[in-house]
N, CA, C and O atoms as a Tripos MOL2 file, in Angstrom:
@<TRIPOS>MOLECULE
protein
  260   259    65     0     0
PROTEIN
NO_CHARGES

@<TRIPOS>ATOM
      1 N           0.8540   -1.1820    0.0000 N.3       1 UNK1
      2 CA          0.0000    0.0000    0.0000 C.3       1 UNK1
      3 C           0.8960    1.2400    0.0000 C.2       1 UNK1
      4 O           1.7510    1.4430    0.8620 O.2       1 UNK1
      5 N           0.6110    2.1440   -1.1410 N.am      2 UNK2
      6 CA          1.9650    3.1750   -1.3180 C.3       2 UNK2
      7 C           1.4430    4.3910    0.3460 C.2       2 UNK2
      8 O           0.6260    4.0720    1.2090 O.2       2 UNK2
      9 N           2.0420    5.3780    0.3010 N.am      3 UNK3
     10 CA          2.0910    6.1690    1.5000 C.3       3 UNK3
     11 C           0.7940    6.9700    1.1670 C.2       3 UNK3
     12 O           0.6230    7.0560   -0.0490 O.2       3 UNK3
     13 N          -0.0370    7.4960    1.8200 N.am      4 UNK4
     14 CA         -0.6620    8.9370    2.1240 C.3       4 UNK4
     15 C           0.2500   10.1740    1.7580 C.2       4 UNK4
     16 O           1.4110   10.4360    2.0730 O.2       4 UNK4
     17 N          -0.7940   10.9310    0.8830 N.am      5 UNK5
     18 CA         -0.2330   11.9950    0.9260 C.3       5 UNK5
     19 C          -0.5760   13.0170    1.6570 C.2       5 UNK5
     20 O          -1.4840   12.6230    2.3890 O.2       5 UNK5
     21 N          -0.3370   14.1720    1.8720 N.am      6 UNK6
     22 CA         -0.1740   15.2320    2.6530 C.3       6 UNK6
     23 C          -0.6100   16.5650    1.8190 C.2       6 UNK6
     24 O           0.1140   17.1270    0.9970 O.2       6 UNK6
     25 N          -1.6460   16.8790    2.1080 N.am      7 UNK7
     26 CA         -1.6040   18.6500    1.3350 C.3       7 UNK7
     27 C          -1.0980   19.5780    1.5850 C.2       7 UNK7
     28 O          -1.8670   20.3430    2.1670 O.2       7 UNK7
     29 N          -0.1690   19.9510    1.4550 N.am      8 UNK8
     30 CA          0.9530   20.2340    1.5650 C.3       8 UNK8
     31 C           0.8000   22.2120    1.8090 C.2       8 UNK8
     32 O           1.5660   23.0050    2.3550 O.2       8 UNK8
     33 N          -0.5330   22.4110    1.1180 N.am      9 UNK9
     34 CA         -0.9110   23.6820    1.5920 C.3       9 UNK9
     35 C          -1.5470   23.7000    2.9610 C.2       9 UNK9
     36 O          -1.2810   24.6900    3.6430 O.2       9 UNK9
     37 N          -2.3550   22.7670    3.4970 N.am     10 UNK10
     38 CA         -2.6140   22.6930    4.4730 C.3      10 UNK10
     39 C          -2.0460   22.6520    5.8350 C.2      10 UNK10
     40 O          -2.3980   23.1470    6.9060 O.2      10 UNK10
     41 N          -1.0600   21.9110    5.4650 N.am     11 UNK11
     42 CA          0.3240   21.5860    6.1500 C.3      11 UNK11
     43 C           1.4330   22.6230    6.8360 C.2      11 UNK11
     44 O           2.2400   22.4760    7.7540 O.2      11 UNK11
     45 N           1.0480   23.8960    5.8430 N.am     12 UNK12
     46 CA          1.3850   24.8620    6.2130 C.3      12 UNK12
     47 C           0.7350   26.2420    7.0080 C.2      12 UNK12
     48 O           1.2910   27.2750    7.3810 O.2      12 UNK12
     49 N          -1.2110   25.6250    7.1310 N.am     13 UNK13
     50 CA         -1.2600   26.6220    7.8920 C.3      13 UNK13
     51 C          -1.8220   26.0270    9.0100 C.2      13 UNK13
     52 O          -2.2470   26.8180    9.8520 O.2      13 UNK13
     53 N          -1.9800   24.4220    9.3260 N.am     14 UNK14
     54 CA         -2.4420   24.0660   10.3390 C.3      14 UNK14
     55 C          -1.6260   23.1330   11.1230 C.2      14 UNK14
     56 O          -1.0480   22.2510   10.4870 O.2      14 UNK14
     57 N          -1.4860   23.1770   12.3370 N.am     15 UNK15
     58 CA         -0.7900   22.2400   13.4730 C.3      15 UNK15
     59 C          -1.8720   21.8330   14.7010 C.2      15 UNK15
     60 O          -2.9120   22.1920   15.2530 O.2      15 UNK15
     61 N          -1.0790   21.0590   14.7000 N.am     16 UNK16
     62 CA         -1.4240   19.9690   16.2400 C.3      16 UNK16
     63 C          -1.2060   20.8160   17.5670 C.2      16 UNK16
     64 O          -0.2080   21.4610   17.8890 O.2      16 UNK16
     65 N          -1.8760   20.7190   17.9500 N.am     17 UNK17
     66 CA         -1.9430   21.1930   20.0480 C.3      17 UNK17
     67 C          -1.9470   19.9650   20.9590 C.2      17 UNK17
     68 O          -2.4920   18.9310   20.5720 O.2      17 UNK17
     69 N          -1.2840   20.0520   22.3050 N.am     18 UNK18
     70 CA         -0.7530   18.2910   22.7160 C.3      18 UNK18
     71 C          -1.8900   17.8840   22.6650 C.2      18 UNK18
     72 O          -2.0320   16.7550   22.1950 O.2      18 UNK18
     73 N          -3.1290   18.6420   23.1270 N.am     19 UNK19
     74 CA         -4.4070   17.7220   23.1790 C.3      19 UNK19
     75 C          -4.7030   16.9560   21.9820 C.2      19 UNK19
     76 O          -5.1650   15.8180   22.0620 O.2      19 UNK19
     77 N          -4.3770   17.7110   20.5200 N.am     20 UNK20
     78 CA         -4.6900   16.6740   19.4570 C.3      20 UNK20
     79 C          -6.1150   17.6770   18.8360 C.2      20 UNK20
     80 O          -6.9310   17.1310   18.0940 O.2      20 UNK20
     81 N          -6.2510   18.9010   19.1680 N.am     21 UNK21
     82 CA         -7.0020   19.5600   18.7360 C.3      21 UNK21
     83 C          -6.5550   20.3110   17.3470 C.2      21 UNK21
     84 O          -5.4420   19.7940   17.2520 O.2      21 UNK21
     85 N          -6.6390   21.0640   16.3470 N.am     22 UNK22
     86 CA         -5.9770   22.0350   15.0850 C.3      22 UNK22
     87 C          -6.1700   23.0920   15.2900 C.2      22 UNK22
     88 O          -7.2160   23.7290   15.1690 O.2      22 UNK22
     89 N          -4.4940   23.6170   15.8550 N.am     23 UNK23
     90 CA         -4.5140   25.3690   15.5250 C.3      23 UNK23
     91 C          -4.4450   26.0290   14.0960 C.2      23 UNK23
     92 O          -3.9880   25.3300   13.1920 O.2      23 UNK23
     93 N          -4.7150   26.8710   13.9080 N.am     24 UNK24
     94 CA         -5.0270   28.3260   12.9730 C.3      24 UNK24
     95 C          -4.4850   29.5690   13.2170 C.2      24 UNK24
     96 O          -4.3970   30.1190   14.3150 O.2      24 UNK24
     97 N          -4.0940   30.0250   12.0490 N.am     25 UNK25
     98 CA         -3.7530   31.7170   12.5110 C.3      25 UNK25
     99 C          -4.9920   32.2900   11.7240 C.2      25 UNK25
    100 O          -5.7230   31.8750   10.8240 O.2      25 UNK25
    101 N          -4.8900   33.4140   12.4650 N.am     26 UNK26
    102 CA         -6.0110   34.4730   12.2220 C.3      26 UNK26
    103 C          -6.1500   35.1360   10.6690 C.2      26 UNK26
    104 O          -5.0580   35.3450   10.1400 O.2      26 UNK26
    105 N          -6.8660   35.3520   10.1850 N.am     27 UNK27
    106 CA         -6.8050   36.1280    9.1300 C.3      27 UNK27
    107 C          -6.7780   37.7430    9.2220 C.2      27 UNK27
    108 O          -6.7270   38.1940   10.3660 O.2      27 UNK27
    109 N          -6.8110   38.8530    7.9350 N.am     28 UNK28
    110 CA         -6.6910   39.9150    7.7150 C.3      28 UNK28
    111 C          -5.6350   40.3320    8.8420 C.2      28 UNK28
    112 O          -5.8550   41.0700    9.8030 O.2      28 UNK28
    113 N          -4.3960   39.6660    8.4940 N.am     29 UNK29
    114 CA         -3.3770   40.5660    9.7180 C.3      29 UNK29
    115 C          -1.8450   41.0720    8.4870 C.2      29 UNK29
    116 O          -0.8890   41.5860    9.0670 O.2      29 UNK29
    117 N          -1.7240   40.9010    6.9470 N.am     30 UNK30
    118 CA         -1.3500   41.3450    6.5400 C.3      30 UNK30
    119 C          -1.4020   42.4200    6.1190 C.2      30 UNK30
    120 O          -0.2690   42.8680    6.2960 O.2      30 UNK30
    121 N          -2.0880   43.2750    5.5860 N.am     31 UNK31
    122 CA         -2.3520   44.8260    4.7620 C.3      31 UNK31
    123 C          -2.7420   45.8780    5.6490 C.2      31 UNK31
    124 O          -2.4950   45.8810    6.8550 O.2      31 UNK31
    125 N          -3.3770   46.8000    5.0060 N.am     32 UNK32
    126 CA         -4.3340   47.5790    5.4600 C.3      32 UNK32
    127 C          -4.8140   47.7240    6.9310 C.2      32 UNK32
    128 O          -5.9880   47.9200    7.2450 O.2      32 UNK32
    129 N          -3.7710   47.6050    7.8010 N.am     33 UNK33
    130 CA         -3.6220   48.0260    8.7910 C.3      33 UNK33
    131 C          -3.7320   48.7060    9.6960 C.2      33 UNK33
    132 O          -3.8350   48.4120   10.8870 O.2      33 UNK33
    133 N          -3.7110   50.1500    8.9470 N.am     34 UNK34
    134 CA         -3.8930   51.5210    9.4850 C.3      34 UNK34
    135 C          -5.3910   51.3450   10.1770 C.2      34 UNK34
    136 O          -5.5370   51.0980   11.3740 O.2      34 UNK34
    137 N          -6.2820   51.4790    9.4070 N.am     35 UNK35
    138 CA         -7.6990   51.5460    9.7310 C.3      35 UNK35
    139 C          -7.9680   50.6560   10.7740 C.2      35 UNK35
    140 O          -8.6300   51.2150   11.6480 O.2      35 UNK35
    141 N          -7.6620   49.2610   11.0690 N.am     36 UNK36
    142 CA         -7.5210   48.2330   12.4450 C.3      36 UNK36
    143 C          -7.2070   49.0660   13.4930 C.2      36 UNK36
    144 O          -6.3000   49.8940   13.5730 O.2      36 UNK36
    145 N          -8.2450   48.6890   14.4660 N.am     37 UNK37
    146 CA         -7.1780   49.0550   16.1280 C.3      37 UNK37
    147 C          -6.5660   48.3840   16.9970 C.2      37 UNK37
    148 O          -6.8720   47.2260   17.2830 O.2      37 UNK37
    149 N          -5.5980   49.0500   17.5360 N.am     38 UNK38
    150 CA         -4.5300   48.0060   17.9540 C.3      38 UNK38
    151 C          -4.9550   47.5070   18.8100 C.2      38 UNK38
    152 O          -3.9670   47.0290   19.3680 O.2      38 UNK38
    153 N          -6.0710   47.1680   19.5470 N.am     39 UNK39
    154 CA         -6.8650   46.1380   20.0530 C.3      39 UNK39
    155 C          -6.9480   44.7060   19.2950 C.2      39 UNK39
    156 O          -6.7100   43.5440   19.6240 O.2      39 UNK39
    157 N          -7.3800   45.3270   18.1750 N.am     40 UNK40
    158 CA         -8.2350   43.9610   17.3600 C.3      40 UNK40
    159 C          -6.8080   43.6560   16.4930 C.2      40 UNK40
    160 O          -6.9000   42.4980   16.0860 O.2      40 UNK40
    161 N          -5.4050   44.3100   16.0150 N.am     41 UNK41
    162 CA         -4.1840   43.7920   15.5400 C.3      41 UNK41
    163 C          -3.6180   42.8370   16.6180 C.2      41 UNK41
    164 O          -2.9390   41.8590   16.3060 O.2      41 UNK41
    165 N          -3.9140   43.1490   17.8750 N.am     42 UNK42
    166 CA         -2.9840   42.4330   19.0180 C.3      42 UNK42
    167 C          -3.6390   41.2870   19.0970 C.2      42 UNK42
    168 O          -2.8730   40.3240   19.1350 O.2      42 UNK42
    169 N          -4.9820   40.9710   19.1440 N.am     43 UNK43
    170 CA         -5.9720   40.0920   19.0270 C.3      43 UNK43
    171 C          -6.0130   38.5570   17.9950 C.2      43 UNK43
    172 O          -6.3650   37.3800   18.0770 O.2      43 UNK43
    173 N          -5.2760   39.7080   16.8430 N.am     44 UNK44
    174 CA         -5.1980   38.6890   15.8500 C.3      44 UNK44
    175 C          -3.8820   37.9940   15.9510 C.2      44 UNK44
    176 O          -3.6960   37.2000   15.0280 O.2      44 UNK44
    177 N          -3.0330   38.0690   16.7230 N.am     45 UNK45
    178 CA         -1.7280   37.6210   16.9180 C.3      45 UNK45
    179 C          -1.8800   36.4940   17.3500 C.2      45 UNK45
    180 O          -1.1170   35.7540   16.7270 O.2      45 UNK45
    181 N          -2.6110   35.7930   18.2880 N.am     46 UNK46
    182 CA         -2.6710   35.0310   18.8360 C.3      46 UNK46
    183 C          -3.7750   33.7810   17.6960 C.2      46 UNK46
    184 O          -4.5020   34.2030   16.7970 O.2      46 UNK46
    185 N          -3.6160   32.1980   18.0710 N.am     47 UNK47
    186 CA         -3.4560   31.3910   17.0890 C.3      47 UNK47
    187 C          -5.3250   31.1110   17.6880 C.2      47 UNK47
    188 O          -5.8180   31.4530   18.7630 O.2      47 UNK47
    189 N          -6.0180   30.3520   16.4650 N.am     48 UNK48
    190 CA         -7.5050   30.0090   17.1740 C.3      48 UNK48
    191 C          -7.3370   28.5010   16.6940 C.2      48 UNK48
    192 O          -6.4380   27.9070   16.1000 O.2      48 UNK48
    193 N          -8.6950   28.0970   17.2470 N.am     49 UNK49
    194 CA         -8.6250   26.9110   16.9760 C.3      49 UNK49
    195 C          -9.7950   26.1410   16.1770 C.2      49 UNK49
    196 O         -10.9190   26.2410   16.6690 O.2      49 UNK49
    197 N          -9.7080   25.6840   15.4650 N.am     50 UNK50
    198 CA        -10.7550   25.4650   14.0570 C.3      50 UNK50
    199 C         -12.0530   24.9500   14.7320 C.2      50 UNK50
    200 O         -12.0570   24.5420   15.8930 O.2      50 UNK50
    201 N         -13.1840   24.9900   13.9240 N.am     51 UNK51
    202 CA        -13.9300   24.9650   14.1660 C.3      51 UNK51
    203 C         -14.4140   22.9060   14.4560 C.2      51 UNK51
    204 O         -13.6110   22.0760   14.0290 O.2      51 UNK51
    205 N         -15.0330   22.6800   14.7960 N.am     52 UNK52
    206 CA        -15.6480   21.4350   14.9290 C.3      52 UNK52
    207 C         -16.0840   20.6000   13.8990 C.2      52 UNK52
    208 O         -15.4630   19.6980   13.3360 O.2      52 UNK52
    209 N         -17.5670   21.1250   13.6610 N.am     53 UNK53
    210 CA        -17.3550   20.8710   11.8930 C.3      53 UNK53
    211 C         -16.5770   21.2290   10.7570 C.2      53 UNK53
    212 O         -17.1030   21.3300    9.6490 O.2      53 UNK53
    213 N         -15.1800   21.4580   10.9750 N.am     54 UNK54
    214 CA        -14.2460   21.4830    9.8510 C.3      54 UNK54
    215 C         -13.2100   20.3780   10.2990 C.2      54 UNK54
    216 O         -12.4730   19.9500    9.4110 O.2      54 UNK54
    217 N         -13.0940   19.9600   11.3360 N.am     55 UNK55
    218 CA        -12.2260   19.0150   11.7580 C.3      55 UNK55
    219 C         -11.9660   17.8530   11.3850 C.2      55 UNK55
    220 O         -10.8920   17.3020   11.6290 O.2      55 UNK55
    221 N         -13.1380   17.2020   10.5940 N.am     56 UNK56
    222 CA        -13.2880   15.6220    9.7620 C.3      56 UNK56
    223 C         -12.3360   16.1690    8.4920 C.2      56 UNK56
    224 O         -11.2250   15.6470    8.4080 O.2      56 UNK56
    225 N         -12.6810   17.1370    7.5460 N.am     57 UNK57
    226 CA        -11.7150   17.4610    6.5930 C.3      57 UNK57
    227 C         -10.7860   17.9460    6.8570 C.2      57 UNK57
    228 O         -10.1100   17.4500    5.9560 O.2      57 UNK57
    229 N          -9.9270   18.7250    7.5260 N.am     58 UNK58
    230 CA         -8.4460   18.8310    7.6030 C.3      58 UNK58
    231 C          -7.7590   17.5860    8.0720 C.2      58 UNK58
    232 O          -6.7040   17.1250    7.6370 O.2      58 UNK58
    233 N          -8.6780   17.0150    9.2260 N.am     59 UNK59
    234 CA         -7.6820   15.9250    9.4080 C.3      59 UNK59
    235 C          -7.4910   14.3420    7.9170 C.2      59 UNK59
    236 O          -6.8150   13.3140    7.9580 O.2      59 UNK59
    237 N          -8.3790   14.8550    6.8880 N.am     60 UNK60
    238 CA         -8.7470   14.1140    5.5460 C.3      60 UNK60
    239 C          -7.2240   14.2650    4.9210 C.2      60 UNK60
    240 O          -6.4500   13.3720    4.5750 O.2      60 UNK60
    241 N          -7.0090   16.1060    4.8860 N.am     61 UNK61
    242 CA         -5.8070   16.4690    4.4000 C.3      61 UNK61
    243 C          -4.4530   16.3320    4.8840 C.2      61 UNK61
    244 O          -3.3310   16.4630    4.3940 O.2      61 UNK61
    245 N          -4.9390   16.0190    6.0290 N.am     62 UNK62
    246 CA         -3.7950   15.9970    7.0620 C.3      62 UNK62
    247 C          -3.0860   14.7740    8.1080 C.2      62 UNK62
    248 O          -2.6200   14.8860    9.2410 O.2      62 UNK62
    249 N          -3.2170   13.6370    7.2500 N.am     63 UNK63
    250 CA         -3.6790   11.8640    7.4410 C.3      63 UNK63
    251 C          -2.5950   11.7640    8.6560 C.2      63 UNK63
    252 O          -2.9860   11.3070    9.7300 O.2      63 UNK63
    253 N          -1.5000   12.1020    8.5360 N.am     64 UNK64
    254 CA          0.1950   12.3340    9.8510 C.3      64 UNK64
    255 C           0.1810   12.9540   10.6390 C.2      64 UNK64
    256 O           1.1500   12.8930   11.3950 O.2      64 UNK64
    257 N          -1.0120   14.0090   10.9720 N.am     65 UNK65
    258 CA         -0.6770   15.3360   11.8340 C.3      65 UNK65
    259 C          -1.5490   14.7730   13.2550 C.2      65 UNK65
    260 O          -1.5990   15.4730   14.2660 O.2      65 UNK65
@<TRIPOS>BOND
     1     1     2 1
     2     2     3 1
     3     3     4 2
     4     3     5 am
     5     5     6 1
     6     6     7 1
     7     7     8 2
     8     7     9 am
     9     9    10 1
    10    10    11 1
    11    11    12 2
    12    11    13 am
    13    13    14 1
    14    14    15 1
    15    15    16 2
    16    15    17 am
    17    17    18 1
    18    18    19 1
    19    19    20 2
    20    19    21 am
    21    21    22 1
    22    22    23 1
    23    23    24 2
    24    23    25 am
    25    25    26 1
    26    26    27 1
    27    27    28 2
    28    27    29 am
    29    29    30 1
    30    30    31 1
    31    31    32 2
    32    31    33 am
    33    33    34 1
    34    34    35 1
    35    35    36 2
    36    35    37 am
    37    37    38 1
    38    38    39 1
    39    39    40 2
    40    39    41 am
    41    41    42 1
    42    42    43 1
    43    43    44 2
    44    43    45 am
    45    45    46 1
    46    46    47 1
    47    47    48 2
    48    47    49 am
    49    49    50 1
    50    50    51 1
    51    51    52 2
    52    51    53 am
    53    53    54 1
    54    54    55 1
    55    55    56 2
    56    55    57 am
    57    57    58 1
    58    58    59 1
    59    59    60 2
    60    59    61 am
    61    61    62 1
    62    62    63 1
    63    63    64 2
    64    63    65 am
    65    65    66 1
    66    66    67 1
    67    67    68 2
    68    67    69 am
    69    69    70 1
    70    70    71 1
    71    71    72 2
    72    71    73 am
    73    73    74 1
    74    74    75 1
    75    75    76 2
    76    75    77 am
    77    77    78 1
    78    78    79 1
    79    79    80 2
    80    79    81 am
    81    81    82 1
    82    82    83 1
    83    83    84 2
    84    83    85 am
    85    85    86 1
    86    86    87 1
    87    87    88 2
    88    87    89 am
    89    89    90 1
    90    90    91 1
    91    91    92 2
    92    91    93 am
    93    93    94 1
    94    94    95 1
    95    95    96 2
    96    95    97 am
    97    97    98 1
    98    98    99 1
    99    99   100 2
   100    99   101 am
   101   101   102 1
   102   102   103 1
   103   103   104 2
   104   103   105 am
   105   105   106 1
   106   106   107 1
   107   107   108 2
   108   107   109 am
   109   109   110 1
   110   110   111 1
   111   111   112 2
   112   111   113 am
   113   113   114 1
   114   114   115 1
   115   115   116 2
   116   115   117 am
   117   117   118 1
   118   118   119 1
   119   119   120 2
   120   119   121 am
   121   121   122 1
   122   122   123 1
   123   123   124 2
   124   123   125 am
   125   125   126 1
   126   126   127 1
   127   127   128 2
   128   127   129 am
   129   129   130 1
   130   130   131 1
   131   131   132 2
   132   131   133 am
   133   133   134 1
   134   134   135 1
   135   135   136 2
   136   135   137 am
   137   137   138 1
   138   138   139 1
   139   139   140 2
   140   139   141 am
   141   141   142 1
   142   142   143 1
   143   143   144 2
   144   143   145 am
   145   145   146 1
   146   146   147 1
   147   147   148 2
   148   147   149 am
   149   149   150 1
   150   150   151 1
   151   151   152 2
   152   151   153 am
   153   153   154 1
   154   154   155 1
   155   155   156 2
   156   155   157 am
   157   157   158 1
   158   158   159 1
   159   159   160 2
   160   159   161 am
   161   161   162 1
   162   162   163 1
   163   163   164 2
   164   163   165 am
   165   165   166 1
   166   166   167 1
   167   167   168 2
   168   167   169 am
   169   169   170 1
   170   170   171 1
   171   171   172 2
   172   171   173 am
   173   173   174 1
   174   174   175 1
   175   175   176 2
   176   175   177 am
   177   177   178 1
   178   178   179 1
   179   179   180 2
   180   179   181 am
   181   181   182 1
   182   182   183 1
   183   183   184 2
   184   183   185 am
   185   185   186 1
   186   186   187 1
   187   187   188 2
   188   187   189 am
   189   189   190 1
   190   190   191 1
   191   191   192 2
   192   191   193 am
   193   193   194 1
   194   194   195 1
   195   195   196 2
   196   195   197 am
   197   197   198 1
   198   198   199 1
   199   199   200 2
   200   199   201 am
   201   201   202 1
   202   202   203 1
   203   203   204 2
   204   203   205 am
   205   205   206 1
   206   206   207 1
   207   207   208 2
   208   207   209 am
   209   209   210 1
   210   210   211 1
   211   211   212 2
   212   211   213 am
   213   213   214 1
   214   214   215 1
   215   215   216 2
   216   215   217 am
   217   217   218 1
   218   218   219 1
   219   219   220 2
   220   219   221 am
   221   221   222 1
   222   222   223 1
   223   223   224 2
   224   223   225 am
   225   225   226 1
   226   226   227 1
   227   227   228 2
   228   227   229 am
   229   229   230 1
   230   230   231 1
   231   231   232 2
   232   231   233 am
   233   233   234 1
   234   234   235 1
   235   235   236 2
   236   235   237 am
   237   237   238 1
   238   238   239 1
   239   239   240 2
   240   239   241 am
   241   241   242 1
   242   242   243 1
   243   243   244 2
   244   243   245 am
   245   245   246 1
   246   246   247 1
   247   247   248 2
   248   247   249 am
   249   249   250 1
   250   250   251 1
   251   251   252 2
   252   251   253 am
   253   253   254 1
   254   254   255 1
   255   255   256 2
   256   255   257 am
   257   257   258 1
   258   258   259 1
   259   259   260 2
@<TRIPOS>SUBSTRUCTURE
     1 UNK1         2 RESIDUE 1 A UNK
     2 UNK2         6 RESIDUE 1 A UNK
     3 UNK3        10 RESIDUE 1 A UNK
     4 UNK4        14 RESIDUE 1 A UNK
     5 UNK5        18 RESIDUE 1 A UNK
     6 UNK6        22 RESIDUE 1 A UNK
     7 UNK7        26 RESIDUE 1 A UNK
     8 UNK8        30 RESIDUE 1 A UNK
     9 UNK9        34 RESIDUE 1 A UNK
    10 UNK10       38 RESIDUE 1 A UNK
    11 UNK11       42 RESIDUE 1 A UNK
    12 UNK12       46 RESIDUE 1 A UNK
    13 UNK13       50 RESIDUE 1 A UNK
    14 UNK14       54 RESIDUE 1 A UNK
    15 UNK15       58 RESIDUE 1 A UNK
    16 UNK16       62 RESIDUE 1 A UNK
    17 UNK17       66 RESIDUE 1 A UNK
    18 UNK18       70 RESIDUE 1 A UNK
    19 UNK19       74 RESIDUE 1 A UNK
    20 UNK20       78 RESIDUE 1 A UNK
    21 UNK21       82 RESIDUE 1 A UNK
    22 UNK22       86 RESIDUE 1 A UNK
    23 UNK23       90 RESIDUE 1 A UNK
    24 UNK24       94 RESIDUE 1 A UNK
    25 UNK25       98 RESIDUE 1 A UNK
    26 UNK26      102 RESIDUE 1 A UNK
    27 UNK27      106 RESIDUE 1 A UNK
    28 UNK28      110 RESIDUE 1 A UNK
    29 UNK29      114 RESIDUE 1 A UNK
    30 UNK30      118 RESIDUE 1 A UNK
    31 UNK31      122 RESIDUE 1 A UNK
    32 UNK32      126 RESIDUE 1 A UNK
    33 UNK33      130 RESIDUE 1 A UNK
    34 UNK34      134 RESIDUE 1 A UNK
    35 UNK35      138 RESIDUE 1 A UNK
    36 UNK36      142 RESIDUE 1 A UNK
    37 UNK37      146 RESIDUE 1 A UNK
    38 UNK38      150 RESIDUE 1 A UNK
    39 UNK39      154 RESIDUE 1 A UNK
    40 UNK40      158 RESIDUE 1 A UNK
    41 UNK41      162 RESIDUE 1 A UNK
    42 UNK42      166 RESIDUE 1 A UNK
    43 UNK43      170 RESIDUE 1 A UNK
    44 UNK44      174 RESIDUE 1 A UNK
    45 UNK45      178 RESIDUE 1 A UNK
    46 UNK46      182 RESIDUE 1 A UNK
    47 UNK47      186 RESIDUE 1 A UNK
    48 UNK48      190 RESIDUE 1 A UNK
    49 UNK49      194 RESIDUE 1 A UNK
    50 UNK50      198 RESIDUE 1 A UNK
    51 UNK51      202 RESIDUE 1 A UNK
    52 UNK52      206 RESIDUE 1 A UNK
    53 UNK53      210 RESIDUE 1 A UNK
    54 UNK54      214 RESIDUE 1 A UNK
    55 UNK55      218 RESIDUE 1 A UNK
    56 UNK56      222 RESIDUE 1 A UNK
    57 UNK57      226 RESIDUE 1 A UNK
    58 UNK58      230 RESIDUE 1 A UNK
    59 UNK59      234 RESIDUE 1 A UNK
    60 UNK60      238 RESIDUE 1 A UNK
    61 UNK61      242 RESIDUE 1 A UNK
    62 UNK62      246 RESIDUE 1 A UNK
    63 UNK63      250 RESIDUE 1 A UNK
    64 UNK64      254 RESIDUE 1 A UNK
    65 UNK65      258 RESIDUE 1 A UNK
């Protein structure tokens, strides 16, 4: 049976937490900045954690993680 592959885009924006849950980074934290307040920039720094019903498909993409 050849190996599983890996999506390899996925791979890059999602990881494992020890519990075995999938972290995420936040979106809109590249550009357009100015107009954000540095409330809601500092906010987005920090990593979330995917939703529930998305969890059957990343871990589809993500067969090793």
């Amino acid at each position: 049976m050849p190996k599983m592959k890996t999506n390899r885009a996925a791979a890059k924006r999602f990881s494992a937490t020890g519990s075995g849950k999938i972290r995420r980074r936040k979106a809109f934290t590249s550009h357009i900045l100015t107009k954000k307040s540095t409330k809601r920039k500092r906010n987005l720094r920090k990593a979330g954690l995917i939703a529930e019903c998305d969890t059957k498909a990343i871990k589809r993409m993500l067969p090793y993680l």
